[in-house]
C-alpha positions in Angstrom: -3.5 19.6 9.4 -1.8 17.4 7.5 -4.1 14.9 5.0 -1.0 13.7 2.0 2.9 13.0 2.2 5.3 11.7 0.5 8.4 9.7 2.0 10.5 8.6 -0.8 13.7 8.6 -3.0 16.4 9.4 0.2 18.5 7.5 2.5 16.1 7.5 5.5 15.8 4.0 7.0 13.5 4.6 10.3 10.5 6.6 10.5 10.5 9.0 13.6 9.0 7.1 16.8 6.0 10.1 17.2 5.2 9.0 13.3 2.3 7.7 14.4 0.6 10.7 15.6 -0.2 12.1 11.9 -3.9 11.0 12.9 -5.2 13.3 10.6 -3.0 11.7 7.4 -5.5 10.5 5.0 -3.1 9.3 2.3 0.4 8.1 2.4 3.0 7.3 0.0 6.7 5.7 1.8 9.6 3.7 0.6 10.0 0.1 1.4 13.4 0.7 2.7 12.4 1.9 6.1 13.0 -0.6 8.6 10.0 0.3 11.0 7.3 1.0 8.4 5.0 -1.7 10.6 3.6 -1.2 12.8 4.1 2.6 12.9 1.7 3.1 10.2 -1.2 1.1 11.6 -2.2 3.7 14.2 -2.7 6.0 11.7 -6.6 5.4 11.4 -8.0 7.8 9.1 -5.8 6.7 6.3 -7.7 6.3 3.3 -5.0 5.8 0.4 -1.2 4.1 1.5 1.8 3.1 -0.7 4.4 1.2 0.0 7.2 0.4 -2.6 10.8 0.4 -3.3 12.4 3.6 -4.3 13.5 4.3 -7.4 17.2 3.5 -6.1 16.1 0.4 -4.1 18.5 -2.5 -3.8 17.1 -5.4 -3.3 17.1 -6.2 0.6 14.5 -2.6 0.3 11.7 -4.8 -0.2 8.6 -5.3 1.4 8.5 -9.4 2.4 5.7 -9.6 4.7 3.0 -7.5 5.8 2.1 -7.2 9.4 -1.2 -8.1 10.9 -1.8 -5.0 12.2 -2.7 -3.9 8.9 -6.4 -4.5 9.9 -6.6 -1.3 12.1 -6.4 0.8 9.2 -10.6 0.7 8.9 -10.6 3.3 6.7 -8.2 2.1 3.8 -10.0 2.0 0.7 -6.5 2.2 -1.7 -3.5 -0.1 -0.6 -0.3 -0.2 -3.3 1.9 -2.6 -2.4 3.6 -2.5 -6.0 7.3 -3.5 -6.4 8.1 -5.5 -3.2 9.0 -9.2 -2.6 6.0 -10.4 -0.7 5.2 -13.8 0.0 2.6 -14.1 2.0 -0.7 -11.6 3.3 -1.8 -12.1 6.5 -5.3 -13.3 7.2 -5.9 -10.1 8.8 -6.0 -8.4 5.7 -9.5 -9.5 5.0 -10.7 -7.3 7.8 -10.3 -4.3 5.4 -14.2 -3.9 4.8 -13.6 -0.4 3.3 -10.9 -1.5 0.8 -11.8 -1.0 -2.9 -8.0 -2.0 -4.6 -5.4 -4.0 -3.8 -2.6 -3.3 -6.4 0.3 -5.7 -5.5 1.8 -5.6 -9.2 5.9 -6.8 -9.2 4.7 -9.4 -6.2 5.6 -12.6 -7.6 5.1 -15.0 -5.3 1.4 -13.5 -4.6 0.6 -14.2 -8.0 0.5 -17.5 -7.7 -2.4 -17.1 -4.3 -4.8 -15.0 -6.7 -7.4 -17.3 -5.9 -6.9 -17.3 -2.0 -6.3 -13.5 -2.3 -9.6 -13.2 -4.4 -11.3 -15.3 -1.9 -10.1 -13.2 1.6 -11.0 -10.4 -0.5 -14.4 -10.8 -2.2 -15.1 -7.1 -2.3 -11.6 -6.0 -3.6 -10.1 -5.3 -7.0 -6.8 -6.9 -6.9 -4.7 -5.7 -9.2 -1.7 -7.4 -10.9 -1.7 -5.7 -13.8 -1.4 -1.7 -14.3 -3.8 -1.6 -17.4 -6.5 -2.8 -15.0 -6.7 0.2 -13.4 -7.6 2.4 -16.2 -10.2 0.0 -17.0 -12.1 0.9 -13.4 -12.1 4.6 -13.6 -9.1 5.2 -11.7 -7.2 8.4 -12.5 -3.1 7.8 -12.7 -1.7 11.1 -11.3 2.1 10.4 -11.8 4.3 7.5 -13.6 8.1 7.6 -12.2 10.3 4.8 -13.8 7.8 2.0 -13.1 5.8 3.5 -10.6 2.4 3.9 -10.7 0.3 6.1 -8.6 -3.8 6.7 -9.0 -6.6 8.3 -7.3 -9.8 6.7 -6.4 -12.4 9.2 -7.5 -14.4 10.4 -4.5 -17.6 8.9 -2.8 -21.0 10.5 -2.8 
C-alpha cells in the first residue's frame, strides 16, 4: 500500500474526489496550487509527515492563505511544512495536534509576527521560521530544490 507521494511541479489544480481514501499514506508532499487541498487531506488519518508549498513555478495566487480547521483530524501528524505560502492566520484547532513535533512555516510573513501566540497554542512544538534550525534538532534534510526544503524526522523507539 501506499505510505509516500509526491504531488508537485505540474498543472493539476484539483485533487481527485476518492483522494481521500489513501488511508494508508503516512507522508505527503503537494503543491499549494490545488484548489481542494482542504479538506480532502484531513481524512487521511495515519499521516505522519505533510507538506504543503508553492511549486517551484508558482504564481502568486498558488499560495496557501488560510489553513482549515479540520487540520486537527490528522492525530497522527508529527511533521507539518507549511513553507512558502501567504498565511495569515492558524486556526485554533491547530493546537489539537498532540503528536506534532515541527511546525516549519518559513516564507510565512504575516505568521511571524504571532510567534508568541503560535508558541503558546503550541507548547510542545518546534516552530520553525528559520531553515538552519532544523539542522540544529537532528533533522535529516533529504532534498533542497530552489528554496525548498524537505527533512525527515528520525524515527521513534
Amino acid at each position: 500500500s501506499l505510505k509516500y507521494l509526491h504531488i508537485g511541479d505540474n498543472k493539476l489544480k484539483v485533487l481527485p474526489l476518492n483522494f481521500h481514501m489513501l488511508d494508508s499514506l503516512e507522508q505527503l508532499a503537494i503543491d499549494s496550487q490545488f484548489n481542494n487541498i482542504f479538506p480532502q487531506i484531513c481524512y487521511l488519518k495515519n499521516l505522519r509527515t505533510l507538506s504543503i508549498s508553492p511549486s517551484m513555478h508558482f504564481k502568486e495566487k498558488d499560495k496557501l492563505k488560510y489553513i482549515w480547521p479540520e487540520i486537527k483530524l490528522l492525530q497522527k501528524l508529527n511533521y507539518l511544512s507549511l513553507s512558502g505560502n501567504d498565511i495569515e492566520t492558524l486556526p485554533d484547532e491547530i493546537s489539537e495536534l498532540k503528536n506534532l513535533k515541527v511546525l516549519n512555516l518559513q516564507g510565512n510573513k504575516k505568521l511571524t509576527k504571532q510567534k508568541k501566540i503560535i508558541k503558546e497554542m503550541l507548547p510542545n512544538t518546534e516552530i520553525q521560521f528559520n531553515t538552519l534550525s532544523w539542522i540544529k534538532k537532528g533533522l535529516k534534510i533529504y532534498s533542497i530544490k530552489k528554496n525548498r526544503v524537505s527533512v525527515r524526522i528520525p524515527a521513534q523507539n
